[in-house]
PDB file of N, CA, C and O in Angstrom:
ATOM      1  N   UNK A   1      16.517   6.946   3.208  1.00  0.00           N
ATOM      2  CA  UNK A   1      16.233   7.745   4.394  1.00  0.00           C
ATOM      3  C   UNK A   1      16.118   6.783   5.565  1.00  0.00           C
ATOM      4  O   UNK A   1      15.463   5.741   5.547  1.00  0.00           O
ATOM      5  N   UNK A   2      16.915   7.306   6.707  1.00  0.00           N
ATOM      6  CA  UNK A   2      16.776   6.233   7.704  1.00  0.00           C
ATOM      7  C   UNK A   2      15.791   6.730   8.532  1.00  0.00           C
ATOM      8  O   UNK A   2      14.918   7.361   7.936  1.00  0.00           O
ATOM      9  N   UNK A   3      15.630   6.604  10.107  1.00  0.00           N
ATOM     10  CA  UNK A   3      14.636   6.715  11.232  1.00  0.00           C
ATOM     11  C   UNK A   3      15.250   7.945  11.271  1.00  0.00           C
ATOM     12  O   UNK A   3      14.849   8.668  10.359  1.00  0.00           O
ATOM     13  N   UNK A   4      15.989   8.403  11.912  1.00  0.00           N
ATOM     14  CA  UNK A   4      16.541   9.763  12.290  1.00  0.00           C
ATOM     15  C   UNK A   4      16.549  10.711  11.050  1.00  0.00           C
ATOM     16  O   UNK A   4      15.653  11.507  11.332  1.00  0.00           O
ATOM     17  N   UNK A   5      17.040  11.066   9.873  1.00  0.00           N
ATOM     18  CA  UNK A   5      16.263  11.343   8.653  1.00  0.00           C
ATOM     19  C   UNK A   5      14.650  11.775   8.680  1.00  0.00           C
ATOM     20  O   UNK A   5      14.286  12.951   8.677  1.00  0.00           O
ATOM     21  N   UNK A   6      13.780  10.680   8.706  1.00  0.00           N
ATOM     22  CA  UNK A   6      12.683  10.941   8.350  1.00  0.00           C
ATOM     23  C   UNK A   6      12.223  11.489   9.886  1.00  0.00           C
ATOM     24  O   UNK A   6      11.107  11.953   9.652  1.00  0.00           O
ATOM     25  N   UNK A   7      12.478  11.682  11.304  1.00  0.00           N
ATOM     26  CA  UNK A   7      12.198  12.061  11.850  1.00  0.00           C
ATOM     27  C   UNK A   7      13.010  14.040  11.794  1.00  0.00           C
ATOM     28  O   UNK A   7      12.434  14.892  12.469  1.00  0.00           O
ATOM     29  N   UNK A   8      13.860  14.313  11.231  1.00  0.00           N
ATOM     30  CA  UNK A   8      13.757  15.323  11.127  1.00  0.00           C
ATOM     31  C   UNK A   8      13.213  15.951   9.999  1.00  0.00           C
ATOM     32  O   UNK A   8      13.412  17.152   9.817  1.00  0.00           O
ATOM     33  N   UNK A   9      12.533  15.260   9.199  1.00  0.00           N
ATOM     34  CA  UNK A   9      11.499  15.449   8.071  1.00  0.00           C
ATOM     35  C   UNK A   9      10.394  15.846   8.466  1.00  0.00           C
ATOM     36  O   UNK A   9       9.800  16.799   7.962  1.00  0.00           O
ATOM     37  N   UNK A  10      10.024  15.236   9.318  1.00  0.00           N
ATOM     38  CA  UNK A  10       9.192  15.260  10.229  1.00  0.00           C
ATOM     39  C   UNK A  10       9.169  16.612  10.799  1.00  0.00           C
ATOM     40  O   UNK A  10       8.523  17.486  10.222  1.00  0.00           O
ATOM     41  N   UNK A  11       9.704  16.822  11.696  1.00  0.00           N
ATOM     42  CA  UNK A  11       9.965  17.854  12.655  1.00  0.00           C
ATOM     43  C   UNK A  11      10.236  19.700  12.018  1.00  0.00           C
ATOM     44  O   UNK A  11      10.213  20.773  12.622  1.00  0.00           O
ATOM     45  N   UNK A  12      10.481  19.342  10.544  1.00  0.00           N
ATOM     46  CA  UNK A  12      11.202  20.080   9.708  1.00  0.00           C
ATOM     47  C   UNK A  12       9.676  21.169   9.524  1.00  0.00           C
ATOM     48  O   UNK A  12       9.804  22.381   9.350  1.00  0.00           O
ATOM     49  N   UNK A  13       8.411  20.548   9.594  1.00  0.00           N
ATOM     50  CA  UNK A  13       6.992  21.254   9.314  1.00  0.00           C
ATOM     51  C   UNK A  13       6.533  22.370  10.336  1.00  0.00           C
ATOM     52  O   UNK A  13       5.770  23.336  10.327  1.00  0.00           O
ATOM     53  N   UNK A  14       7.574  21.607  11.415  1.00  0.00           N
ATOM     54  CA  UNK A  14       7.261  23.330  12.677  1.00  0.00           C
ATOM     55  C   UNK A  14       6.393  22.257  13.874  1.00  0.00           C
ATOM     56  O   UNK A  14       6.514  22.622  15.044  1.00  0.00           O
ATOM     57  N   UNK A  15       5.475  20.876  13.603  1.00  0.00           N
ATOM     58  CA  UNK A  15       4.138  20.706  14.555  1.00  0.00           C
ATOM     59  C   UNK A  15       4.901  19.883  15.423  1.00  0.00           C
ATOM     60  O   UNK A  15       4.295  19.861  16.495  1.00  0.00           O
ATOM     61  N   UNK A  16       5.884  19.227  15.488  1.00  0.00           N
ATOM     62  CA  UNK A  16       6.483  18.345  16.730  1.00  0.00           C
ATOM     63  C   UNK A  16       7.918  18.383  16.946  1.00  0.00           C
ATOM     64  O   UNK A  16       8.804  18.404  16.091  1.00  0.00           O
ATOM     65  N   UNK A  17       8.016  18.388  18.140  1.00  0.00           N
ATOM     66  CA  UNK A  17       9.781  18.280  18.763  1.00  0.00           C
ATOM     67  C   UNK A  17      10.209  16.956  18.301  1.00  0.00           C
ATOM     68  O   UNK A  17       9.544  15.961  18.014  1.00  0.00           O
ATOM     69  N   UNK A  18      11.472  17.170  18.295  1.00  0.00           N
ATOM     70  CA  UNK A  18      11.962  15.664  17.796  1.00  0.00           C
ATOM     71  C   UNK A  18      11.649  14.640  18.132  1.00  0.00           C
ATOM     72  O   UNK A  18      11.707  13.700  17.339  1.00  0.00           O
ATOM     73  N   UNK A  19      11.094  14.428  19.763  1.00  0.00           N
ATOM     74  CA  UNK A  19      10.674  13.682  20.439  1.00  0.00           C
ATOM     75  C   UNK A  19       9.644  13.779  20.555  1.00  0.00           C
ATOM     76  O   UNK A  19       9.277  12.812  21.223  1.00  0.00           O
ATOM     77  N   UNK A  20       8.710  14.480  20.276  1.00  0.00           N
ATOM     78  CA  UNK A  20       7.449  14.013  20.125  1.00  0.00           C
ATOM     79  C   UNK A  20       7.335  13.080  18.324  1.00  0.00           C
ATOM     80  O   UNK A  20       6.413  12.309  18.056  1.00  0.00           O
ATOM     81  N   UNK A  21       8.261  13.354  17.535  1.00  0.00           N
ATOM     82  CA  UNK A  21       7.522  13.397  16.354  1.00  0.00           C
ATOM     83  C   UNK A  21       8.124  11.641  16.666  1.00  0.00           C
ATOM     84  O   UNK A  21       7.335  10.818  16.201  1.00  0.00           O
ATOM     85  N   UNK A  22       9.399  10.997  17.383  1.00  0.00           N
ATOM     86  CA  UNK A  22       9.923   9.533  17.626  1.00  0.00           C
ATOM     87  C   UNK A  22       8.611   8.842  18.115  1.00  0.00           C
ATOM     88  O   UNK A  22       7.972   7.909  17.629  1.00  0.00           O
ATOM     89  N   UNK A  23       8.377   9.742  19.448  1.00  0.00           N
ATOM     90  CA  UNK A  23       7.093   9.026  19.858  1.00  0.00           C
ATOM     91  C   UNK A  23       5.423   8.501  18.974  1.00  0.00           C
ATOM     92  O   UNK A  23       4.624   7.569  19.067  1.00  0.00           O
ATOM     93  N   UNK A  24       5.584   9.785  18.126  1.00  0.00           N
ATOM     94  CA  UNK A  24       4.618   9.561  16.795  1.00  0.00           C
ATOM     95  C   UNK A  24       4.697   8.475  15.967  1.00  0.00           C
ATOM     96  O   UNK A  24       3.684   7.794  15.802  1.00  0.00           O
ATOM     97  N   UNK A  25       5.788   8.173  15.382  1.00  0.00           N
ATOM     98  CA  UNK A  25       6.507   6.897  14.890  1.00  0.00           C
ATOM     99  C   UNK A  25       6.357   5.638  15.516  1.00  0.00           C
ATOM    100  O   UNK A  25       6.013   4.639  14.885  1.00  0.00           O
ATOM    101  N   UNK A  26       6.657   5.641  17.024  1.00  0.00           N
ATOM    102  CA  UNK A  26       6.842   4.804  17.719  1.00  0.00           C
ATOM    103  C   UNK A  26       5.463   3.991  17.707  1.00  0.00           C
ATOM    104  O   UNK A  26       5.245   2.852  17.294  1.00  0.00           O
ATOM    105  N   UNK A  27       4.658   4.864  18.248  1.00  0.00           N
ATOM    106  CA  UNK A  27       3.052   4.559  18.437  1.00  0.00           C
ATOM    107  C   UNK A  27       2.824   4.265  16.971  1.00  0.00           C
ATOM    108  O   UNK A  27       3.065   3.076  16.763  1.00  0.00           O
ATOM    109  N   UNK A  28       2.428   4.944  15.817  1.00  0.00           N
ATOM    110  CA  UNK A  28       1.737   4.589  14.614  1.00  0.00           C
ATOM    111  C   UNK A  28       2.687   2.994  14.066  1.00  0.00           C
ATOM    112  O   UNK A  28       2.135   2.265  13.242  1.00  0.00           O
ATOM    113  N   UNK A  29       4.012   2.636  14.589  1.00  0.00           N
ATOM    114  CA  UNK A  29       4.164   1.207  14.072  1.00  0.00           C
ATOM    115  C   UNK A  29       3.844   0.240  15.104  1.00  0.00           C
ATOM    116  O   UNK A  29       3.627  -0.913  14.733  1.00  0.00           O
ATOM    117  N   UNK A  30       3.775   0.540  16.433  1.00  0.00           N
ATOM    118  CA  UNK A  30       2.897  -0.430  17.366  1.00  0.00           C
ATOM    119  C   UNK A  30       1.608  -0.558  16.883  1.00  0.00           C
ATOM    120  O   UNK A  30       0.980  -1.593  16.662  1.00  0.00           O
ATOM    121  N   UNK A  31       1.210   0.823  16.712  1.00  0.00           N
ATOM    122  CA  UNK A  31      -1.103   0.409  16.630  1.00  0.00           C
ATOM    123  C   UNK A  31      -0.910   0.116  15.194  1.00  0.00           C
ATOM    124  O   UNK A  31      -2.032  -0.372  15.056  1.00  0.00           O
ATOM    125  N   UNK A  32      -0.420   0.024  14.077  1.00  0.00           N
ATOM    126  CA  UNK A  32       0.196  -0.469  13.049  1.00  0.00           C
ATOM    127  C   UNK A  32      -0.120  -2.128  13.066  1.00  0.00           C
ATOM    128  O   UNK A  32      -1.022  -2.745  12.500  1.00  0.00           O
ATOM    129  N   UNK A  33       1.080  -2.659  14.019  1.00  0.00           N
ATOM    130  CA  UNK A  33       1.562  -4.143  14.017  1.00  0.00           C
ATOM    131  C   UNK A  33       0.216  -4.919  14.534  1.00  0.00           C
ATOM    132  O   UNK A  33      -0.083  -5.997  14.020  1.00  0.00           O
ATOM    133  N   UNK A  34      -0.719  -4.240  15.739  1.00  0.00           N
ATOM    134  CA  UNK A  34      -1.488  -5.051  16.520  1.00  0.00           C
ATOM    135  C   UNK A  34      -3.091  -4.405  15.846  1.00  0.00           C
ATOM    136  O   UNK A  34      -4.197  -4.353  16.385  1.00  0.00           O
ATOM    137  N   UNK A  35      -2.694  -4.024  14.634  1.00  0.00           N
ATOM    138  CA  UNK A  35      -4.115  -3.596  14.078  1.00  0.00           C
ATOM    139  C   UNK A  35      -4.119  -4.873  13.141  1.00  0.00           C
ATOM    140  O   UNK A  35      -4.910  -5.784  13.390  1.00  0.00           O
ATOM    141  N   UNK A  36      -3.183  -4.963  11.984  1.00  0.00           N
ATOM    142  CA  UNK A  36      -2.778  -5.943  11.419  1.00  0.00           C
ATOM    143  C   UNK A  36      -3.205  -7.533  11.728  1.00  0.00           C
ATOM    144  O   UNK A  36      -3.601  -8.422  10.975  1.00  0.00           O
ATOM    145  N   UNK A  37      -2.890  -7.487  13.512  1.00  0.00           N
ATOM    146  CA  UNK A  37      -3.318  -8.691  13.583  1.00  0.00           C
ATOM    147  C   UNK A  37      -4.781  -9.113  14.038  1.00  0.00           C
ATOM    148  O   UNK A  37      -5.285 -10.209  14.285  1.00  0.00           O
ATOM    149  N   UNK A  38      -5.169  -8.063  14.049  1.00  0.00           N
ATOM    150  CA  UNK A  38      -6.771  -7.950  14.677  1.00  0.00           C
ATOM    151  C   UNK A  38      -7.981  -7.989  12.834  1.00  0.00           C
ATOM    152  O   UNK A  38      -9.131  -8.401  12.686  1.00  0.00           O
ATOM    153  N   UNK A  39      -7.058  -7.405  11.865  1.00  0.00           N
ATOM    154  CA  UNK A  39      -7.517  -7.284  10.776  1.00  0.00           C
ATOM    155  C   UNK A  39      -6.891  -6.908   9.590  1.00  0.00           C
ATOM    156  O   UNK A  39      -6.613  -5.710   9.550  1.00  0.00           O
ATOM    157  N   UNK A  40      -6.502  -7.744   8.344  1.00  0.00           N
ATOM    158  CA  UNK A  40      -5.782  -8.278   7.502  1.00  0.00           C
ATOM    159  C   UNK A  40      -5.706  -6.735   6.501  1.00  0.00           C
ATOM    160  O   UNK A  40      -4.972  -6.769   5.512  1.00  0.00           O
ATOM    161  N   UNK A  41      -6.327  -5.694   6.748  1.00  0.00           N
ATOM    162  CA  UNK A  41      -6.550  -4.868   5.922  1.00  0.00           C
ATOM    163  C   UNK A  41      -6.745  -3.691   6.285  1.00  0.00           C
ATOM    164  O   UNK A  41      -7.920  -3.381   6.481  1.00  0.00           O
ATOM    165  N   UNK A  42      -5.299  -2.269   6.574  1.00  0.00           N
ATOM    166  CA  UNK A  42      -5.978  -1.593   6.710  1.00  0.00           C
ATOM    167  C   UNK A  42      -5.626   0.075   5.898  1.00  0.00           C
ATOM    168  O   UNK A  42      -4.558   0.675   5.782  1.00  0.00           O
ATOM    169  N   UNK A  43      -6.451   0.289   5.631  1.00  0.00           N
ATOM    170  CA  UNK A  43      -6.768   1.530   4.516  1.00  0.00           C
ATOM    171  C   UNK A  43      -6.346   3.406   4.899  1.00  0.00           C
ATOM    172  O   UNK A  43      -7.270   3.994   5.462  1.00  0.00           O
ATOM    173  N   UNK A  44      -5.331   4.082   4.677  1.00  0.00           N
ATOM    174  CA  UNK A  44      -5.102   5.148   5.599  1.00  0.00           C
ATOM    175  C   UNK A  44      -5.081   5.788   4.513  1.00  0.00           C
ATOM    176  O   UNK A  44      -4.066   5.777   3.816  1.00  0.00           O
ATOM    177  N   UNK A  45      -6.392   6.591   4.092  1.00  0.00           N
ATOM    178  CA  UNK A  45      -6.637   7.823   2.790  1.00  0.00           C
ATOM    179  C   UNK A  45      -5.537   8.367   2.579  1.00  0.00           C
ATOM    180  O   UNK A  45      -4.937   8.558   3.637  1.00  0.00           O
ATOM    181  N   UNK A  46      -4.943   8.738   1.603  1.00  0.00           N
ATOM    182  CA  UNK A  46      -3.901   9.600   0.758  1.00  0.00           C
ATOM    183  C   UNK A  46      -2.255   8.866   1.826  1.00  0.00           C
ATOM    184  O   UNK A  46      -1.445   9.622   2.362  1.00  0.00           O
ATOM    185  N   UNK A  47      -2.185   7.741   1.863  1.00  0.00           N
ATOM    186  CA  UNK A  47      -1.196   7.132   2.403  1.00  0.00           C
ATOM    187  C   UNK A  47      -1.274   5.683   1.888  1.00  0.00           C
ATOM    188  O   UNK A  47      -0.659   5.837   0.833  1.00  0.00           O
ATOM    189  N   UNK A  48      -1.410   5.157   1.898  1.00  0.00           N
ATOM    190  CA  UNK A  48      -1.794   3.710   1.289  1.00  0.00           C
ATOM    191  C   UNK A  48      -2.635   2.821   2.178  1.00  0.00           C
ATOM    192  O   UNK A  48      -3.279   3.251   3.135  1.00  0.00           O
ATOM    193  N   UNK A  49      -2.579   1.327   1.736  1.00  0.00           N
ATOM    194  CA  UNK A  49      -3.741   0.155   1.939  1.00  0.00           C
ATOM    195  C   UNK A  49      -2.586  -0.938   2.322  1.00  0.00           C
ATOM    196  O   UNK A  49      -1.905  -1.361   1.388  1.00  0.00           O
ATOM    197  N   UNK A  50      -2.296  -1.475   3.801  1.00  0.00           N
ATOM    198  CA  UNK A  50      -1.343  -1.988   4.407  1.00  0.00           C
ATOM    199  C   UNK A  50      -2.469  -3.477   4.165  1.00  0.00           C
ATOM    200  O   UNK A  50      -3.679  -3.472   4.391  1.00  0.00           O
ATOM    201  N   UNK A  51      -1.743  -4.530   3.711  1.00  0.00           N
ATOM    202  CA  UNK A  51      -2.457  -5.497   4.158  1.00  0.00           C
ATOM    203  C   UNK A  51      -1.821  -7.569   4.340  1.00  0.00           C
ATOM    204  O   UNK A  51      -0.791  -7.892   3.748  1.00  0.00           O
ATOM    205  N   UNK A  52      -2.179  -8.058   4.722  1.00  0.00           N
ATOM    206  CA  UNK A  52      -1.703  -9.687   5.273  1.00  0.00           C
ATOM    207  C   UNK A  52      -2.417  -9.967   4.395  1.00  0.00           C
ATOM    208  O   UNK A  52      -3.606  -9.762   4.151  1.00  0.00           O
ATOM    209  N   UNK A  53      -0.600 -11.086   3.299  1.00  0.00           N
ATOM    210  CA  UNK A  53      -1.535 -11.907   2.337  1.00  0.00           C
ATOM    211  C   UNK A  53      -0.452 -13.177   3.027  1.00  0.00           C
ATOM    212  O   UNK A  53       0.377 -13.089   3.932  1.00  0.00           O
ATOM    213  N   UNK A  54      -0.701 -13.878   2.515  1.00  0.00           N
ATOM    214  CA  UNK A  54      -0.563 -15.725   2.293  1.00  0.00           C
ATOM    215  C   UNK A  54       0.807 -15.819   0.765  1.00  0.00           C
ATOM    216  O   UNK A  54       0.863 -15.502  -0.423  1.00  0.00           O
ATOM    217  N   UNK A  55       1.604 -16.395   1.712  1.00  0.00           N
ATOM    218  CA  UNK A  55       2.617 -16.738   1.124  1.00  0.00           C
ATOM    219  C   UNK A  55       2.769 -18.273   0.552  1.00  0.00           C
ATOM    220  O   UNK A  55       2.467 -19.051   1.458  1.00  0.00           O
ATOM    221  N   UNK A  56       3.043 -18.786  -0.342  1.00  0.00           N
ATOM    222  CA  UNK A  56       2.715 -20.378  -0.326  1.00  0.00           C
ATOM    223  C   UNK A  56       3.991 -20.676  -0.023  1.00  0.00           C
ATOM    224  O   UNK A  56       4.816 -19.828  -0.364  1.00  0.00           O
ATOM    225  N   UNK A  57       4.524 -21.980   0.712  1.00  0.00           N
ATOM    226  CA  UNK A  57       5.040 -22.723   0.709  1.00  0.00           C
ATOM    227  C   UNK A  57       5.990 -22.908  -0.773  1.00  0.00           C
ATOM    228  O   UNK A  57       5.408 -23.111  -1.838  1.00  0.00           O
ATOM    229  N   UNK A  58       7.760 -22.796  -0.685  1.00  0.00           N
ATOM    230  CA  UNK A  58       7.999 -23.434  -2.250  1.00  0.00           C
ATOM    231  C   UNK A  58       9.890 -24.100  -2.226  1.00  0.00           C
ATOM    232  O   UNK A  58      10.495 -24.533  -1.246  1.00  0.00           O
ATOM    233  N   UNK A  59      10.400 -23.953  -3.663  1.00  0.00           N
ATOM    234  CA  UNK A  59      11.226 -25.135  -3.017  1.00  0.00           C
ATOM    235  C   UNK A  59      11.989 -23.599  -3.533  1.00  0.00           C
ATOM    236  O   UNK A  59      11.464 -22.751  -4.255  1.00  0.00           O
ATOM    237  N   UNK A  60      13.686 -23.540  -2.781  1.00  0.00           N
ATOM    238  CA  UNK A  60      14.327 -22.826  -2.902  1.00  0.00           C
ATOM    239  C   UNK A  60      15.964 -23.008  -2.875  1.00  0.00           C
ATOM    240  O   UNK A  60      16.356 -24.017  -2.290  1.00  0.00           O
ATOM    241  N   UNK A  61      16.580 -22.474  -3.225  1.00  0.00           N
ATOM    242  CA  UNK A  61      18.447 -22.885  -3.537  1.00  0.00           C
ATOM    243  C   UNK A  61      18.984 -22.318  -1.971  1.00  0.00           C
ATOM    244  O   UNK A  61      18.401 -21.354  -1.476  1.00  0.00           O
ATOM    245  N   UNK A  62      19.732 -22.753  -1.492  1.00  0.00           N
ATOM    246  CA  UNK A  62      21.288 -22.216  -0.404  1.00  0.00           C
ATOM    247  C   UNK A  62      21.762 -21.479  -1.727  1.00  0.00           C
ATOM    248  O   UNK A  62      21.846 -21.889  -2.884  1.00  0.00           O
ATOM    249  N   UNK A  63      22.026 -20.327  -1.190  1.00  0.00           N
ATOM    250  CA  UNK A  63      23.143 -19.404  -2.600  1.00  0.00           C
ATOM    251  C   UNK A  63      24.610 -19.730  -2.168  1.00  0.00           C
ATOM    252  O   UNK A  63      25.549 -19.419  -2.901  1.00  0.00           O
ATOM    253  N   UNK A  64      24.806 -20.394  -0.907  1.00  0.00           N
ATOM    254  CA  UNK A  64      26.186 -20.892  -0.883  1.00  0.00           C
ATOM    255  C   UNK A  64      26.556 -22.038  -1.180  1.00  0.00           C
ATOM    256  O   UNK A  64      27.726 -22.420  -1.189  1.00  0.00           O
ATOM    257  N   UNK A  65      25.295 -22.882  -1.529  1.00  0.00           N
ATOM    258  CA  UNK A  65      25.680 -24.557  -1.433  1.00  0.00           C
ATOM    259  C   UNK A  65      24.973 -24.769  -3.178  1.00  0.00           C
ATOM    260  O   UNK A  65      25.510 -25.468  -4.037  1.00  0.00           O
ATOM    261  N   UNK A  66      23.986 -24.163  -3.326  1.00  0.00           N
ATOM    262  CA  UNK A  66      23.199 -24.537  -4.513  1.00  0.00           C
ATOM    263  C   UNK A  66      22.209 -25.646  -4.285  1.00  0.00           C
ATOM    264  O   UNK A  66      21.636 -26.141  -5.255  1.00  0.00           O
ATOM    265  N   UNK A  67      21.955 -26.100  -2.961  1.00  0.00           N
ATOM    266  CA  UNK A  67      21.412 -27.027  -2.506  1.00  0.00           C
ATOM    267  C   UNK A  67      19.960 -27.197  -2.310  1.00  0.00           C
ATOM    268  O   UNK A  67      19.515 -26.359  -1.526  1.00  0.00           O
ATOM    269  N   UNK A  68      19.093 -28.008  -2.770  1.00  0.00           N
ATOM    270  CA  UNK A  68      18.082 -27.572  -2.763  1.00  0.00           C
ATOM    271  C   UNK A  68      17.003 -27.469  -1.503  1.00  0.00           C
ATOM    272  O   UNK A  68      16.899 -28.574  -0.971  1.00  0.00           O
ATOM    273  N   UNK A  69      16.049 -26.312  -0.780  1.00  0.00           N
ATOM    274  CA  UNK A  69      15.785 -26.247   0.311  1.00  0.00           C
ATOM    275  C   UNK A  69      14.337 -25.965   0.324  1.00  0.00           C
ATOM    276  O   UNK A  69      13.917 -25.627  -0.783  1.00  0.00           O
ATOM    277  N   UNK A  70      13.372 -26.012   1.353  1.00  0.00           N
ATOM    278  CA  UNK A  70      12.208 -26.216   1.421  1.00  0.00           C
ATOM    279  C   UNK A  70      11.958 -24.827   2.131  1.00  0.00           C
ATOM    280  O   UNK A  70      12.396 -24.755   3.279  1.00  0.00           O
ATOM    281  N   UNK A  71      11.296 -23.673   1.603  1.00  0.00           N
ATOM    282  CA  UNK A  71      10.604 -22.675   2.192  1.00  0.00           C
ATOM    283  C   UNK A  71       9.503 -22.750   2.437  1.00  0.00           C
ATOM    284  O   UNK A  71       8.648 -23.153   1.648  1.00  0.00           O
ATOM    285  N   UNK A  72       9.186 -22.148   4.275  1.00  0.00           N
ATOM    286  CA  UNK A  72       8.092 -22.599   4.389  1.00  0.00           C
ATOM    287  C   UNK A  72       6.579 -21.601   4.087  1.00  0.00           C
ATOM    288  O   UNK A  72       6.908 -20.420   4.198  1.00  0.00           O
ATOM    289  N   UNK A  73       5.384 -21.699   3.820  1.00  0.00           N
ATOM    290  CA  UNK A  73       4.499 -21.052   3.788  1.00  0.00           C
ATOM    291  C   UNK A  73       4.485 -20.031   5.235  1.00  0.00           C
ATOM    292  O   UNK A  73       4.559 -20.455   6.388  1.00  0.00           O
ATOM    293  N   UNK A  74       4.400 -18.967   4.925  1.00  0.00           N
ATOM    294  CA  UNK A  74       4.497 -17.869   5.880  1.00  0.00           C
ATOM    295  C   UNK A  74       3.375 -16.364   5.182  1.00  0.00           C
ATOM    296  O   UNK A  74       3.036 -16.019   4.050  1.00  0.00           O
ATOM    297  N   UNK A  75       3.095 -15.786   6.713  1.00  0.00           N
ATOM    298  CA  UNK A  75       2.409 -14.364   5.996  1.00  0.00           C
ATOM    299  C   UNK A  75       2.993 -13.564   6.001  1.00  0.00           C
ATOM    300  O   UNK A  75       3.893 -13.538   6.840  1.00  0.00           O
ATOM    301  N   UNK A  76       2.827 -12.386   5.031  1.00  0.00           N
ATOM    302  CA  UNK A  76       3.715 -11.334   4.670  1.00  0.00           C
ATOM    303  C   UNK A  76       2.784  -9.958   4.973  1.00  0.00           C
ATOM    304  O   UNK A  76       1.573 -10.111   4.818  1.00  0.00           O
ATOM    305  N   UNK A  77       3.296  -8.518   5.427  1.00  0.00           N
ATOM    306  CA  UNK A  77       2.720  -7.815   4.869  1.00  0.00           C
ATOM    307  C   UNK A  77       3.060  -6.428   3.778  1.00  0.00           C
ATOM    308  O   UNK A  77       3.912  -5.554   3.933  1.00  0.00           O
ATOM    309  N   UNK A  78       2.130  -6.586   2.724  1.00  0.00           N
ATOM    310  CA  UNK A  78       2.285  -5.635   1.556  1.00  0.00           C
ATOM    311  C   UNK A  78       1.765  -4.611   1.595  1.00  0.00           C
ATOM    312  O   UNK A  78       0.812  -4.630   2.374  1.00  0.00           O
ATOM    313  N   UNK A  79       1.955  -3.491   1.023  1.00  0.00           N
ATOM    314  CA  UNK A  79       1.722  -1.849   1.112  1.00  0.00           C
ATOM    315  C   UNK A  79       1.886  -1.627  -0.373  1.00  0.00           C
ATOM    316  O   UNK A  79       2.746  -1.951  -1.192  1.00  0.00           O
ATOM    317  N   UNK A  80       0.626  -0.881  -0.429  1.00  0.00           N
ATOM    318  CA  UNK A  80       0.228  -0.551  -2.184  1.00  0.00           C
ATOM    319  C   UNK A  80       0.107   0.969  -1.435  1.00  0.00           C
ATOM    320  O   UNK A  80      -0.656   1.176  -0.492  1.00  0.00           O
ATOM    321  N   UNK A  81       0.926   1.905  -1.981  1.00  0.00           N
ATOM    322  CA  UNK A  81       0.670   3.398  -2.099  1.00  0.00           C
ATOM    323  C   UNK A  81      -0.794   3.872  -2.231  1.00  0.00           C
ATOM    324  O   UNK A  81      -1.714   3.282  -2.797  1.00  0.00           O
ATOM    325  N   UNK A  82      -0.817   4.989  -1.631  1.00  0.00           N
ATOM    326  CA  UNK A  82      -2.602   6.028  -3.094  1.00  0.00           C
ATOM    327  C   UNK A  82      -1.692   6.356  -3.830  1.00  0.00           C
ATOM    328  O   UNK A  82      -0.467   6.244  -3.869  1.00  0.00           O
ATOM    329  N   UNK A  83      -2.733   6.918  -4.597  1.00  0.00           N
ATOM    330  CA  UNK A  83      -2.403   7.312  -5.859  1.00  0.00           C
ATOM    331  C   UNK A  83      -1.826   8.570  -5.967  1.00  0.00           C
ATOM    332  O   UNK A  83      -1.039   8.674  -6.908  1.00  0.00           O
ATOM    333  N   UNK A  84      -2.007   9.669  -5.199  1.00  0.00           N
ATOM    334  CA  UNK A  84      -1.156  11.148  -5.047  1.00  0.00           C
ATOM    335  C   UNK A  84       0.416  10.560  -4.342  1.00  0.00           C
ATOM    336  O   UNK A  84       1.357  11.337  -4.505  1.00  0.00           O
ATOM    337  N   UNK A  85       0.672   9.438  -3.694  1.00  0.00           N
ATOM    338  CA  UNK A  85       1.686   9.026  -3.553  1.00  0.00           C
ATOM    339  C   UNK A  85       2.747   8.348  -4.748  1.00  0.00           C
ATOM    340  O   UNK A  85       3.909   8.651  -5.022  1.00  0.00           O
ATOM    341  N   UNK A  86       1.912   7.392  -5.283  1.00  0.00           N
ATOM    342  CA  UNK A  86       2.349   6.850  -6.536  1.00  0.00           C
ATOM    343  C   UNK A  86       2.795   7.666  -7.322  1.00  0.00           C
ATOM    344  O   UNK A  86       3.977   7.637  -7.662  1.00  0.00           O
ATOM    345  N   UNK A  87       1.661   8.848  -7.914  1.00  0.00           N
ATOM    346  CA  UNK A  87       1.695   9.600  -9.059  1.00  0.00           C
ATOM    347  C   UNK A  87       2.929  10.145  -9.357  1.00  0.00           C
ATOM    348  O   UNK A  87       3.616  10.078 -10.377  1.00  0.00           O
ATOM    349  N   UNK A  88       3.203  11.060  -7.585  1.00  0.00           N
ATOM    350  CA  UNK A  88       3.790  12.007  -7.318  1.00  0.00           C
ATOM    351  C   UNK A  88       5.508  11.198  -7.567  1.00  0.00           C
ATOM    352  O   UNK A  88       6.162  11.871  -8.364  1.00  0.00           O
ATOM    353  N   UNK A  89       6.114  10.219  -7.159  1.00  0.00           N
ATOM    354  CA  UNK A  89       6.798   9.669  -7.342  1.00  0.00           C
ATOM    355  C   UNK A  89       7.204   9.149  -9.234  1.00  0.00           C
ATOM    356  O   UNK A  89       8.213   9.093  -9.938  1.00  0.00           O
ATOM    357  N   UNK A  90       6.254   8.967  -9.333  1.00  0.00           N
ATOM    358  CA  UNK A  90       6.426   7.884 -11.087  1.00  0.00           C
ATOM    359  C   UNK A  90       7.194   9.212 -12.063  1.00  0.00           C
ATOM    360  O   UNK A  90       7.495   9.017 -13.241  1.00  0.00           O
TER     361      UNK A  90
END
């Protein structure tokens, strides 16, 4: 499902115009990105637990050269489902 997809998924419930429901999107991955960096962890009931972990540093291949290359330690962020999300899926 792409952006346009899930925005008429969206829209499909009757509560927002197409453009309101972009703008919905828009905003929840901005206050999203700058929540993140204010705090490593954050928890949205029956949606999942967004959070910044620590990547280590390690050694890694060129898939064109086979060559060996140095990746650097970087942060990532991971998303663990709830469980009516999980369930509902498995």
């Amino acid at each position: 499902m792409n952006k346009g997809e899930f925005i008429s998924a969206i829209t499909a419930h009757g509560a927002l115009t197409p453009k309101n429901a972009e703008l919905f999107l828009t905003i929840f991955a901005d206050t999203l990105r700058d929540s993140l960096l204010k705090d490593p962890r954050i928890a949205l009931p029956g949606i999942g637990v967004f959070s910044v972990d620590e990547r280590a540093g390690r050694t890694g291949r060129n898939p064109s050269t086979g060559q060996e290359i140095q990746v650097p330690a970087k942060k990532v962020v991971k998303f663990k489902a709830a469980k009516e999300i999980a369930d509902a899926v498995a």
